[in-house]
N, C-alpha and C positions, 0 to 999 in steps of 0.2 A: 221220300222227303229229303230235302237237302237243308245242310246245316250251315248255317250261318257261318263264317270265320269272321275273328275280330281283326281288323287290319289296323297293323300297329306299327306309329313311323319314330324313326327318330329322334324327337323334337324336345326342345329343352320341356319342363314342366314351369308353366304360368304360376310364377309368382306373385303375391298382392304386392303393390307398390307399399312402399313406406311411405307415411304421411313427412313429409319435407321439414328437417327442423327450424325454430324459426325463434330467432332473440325476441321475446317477450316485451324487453325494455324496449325495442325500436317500434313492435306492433302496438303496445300501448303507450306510448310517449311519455315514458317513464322516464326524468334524465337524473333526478338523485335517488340513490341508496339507502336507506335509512337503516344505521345499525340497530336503531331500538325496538325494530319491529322482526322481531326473535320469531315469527309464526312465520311470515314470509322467506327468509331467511333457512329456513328447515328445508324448504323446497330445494336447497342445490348443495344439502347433506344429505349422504346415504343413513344406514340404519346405525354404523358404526361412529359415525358425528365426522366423515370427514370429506371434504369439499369434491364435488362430482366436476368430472374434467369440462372445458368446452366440447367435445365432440357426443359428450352425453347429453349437458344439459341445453343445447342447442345456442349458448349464447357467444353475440360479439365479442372481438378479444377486448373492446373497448370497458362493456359491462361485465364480465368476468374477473375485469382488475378491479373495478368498482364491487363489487360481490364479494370478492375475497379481503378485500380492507374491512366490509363490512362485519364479514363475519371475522373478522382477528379483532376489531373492535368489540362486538358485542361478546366476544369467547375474553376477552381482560374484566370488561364489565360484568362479567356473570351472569349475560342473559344466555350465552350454549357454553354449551357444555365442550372440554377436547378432545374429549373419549366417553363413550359411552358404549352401552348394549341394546339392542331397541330401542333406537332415539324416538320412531315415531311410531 
């Protein structure tokens, strides 16, 4: 009886593709920010209350600046918080 060998090459190992990040605000034709809308807004805070970069949260640099006024607007208002622990 002969035994099989496993023939074994080189080859990098197949990785899954990343899903491609994509600014939200251009897929949904979103063009203002609204700082009073403090639930939306949570989306581009981490757990610690502080603003997730563009290379994270996939967004233009155009809606990023727009994002971030919003949230320094709604952080005076006292809809978030500056700091927190578990924000969400």
């Amino acid at each position: 009886m002969a035994v099989k060998q496993e023939i074994k090459y080189l080859t990098a190992v197949k990785q899954e593709k990343r899903q491609k990040k994509y600014c939200r605000f251009k897929k949904l034709g979103i063009k203002y920010v609204d700082y009073k809308d403090a639930e939306f807004l949570k989306k581009f805070l981490n757990d610690q209350g502080k603003m997730l970069p563009r290379r994270i949260s996939g967004n233009s640099l155009k809606f990023q600046r727009k994002v971030a006024e919003a949230i320094k607007k709604a952080r005076q208002m006292a809809l978030l918080p500056y700091v927190t622990d578990l924000l969400k």
